[in-house]
Backbone as CSV, one residue per row, in Angstrom:
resi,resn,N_x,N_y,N_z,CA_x,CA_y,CA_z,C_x,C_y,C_z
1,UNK,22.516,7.766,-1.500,21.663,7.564,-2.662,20.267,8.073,-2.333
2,UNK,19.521,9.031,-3.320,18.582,9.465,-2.575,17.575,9.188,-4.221
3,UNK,16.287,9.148,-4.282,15.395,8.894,-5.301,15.734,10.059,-6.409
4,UNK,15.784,10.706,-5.856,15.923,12.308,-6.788,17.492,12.072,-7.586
5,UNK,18.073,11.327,-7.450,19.187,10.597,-7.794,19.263,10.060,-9.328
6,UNK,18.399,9.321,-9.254,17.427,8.224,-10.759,17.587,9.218,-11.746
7,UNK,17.814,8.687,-12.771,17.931,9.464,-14.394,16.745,9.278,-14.674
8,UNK,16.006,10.399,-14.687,14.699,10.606,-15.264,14.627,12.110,-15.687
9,UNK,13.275,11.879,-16.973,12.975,11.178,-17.230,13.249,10.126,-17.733
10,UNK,12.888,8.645,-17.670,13.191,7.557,-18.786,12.060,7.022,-19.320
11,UNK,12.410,6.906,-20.705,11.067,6.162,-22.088,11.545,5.074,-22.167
12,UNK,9.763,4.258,-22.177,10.105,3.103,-22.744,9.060,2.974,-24.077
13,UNK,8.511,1.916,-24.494,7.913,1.811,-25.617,6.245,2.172,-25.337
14,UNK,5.831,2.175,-24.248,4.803,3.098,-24.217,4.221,3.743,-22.965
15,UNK,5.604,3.713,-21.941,5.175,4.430,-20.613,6.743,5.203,-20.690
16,UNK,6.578,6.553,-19.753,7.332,7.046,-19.050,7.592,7.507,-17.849
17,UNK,8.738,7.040,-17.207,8.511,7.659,-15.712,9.288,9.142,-15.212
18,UNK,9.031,9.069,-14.686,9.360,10.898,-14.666,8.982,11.313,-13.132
19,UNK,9.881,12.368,-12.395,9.551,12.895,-11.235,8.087,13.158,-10.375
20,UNK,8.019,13.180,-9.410,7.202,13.962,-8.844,7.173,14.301,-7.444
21,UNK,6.248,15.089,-7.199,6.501,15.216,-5.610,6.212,14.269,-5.257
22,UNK,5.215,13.062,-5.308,5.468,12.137,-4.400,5.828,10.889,-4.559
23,UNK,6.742,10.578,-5.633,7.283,9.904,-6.045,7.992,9.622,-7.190
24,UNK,7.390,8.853,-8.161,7.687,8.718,-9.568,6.687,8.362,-10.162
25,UNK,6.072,9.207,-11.330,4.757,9.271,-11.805,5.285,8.210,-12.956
26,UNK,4.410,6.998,-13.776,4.036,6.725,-14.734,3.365,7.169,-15.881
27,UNK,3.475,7.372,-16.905,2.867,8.197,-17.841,3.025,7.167,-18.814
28,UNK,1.617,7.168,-19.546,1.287,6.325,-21.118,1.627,7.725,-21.873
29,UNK,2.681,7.292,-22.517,2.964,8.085,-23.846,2.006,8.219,-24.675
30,UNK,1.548,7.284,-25.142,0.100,7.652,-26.448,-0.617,8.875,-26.220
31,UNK,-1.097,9.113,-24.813,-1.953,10.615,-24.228,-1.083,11.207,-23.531
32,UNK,-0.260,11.206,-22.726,0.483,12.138,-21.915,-0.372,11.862,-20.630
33,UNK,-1.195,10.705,-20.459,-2.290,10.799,-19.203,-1.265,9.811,-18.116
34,UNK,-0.962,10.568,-16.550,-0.132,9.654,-15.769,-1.433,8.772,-15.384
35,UNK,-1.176,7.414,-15.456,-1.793,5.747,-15.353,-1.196,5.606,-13.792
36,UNK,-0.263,5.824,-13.339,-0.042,5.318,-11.588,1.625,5.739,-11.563
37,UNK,1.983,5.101,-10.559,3.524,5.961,-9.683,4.053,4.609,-8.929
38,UNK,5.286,5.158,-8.377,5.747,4.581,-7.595,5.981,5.410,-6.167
39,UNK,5.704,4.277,-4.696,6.249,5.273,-3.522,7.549,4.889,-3.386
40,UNK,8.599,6.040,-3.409,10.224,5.316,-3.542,10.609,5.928,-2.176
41,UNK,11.261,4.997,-0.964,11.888,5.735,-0.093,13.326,5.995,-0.272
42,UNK,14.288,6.645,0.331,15.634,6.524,0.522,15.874,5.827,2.021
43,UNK,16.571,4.982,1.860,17.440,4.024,2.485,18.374,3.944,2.812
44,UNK,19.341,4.116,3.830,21.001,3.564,3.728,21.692,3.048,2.813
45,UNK,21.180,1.984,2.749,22.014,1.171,1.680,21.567,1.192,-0.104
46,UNK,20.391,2.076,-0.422,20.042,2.308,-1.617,18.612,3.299,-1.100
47,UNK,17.388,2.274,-2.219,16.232,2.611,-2.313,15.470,1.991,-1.928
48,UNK,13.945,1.826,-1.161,12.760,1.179,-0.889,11.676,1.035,-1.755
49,UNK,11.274,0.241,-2.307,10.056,0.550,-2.985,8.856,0.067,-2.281
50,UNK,8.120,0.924,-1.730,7.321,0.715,-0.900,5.925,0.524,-1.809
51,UNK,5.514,0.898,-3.077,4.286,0.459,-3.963,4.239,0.677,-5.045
52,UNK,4.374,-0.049,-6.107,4.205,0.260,-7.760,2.617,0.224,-7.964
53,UNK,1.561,1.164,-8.454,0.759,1.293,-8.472,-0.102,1.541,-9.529
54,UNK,-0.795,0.897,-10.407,-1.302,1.373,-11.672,-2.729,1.779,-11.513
55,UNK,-3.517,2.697,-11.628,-4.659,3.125,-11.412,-5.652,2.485,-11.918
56,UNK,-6.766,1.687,-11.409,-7.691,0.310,-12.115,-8.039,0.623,-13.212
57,UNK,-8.337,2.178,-13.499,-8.559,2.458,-14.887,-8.194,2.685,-16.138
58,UNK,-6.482,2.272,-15.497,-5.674,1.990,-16.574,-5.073,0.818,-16.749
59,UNK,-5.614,-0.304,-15.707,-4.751,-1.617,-15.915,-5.013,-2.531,-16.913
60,UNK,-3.731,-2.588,-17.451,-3.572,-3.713,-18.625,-2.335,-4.376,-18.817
61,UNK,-2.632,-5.134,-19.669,-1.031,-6.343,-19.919,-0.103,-5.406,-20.226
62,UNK,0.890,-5.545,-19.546,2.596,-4.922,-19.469,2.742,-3.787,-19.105
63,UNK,1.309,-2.870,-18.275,1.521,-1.396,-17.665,2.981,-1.582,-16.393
64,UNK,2.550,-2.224,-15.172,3.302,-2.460,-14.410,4.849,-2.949,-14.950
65,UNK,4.600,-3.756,-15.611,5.924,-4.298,-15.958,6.975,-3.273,-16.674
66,UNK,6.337,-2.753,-17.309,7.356,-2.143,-18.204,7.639,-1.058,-17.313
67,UNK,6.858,-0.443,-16.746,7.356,0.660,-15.449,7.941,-0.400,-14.190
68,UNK,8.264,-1.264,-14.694,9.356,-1.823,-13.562,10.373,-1.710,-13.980
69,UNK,10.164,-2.561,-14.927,11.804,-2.832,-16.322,12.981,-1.245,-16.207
70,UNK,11.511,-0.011,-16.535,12.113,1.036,-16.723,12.890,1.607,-15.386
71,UNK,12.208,1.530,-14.203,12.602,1.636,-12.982,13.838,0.812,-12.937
72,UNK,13.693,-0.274,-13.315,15.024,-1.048,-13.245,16.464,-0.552,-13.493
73,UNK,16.685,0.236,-14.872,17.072,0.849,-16.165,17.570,1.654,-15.195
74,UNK,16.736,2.832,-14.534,17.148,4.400,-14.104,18.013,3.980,-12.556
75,UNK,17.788,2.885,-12.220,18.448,2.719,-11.090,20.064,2.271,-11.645
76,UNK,19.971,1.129,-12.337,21.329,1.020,-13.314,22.186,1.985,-13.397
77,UNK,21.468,3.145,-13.876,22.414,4.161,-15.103,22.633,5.205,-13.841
78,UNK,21.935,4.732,-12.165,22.503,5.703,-11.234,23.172,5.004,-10.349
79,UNK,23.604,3.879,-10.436,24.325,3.097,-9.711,23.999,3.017,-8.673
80,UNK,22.823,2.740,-8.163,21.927,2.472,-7.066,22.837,1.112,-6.426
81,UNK,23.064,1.281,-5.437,23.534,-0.126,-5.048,22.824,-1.467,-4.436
82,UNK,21.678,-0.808,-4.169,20.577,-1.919,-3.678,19.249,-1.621,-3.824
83,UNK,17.968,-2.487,-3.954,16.837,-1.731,-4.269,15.669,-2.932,-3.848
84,UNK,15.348,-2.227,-2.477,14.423,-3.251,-1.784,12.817,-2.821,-2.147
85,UNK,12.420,-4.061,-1.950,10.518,-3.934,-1.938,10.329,-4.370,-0.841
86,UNK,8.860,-3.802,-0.720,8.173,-3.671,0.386,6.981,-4.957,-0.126
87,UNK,6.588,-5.619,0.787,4.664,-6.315,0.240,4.145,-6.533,1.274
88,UNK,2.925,-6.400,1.451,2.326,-6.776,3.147,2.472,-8.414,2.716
89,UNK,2.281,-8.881,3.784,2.297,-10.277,4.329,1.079,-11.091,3.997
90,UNK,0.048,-10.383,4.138,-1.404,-10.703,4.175,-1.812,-10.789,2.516
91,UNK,-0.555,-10.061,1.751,-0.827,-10.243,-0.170,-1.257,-11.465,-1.163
């Protein structure tokens, strides 16, 4: 299972996530402006998510979330079999 794997792009009601080189970019649909990403590793047993990240100048109620939800979704529809996070300790 490798990241490049994930059905993307995927829409949700007002973000999309979509490829990139260094990860998986977030994008607010309303502008087409990417708001933050994810760092996704490949793993043995699936995927890592090492940081969901929204840029301070775009943070607001349900940015992160819904680019989780959606992340959630593209892993589903690729039959990801496992899908770990990362958090420092010190969070």
């Amino acid at each position: 299972m490798t990241r490049n794997s994930l059905a993307l792009p995927i829409t949700g009601d007002r973000f999309r996530l979509e490829h990139s080189e260094a990860g998986i970019r977030i994008v607010r649909i309303a502008d087409e402006m990417a708001v933050g990403a994810f760092a996704i590793e490949d793993i043995p047993e699936g995927l890592l998510v090492r940081s969901l990240c929204i840029e301070e100048q775009h943070r607001s109620y349900g940015a992160g979330s819904e680019a989780a939800r959606l992340f959630n979704l593209a892993c589903e529809a690729a039959d990801v079999p496992l899908v770990r996070t990362w958090a420092h300790r010190n969070l």
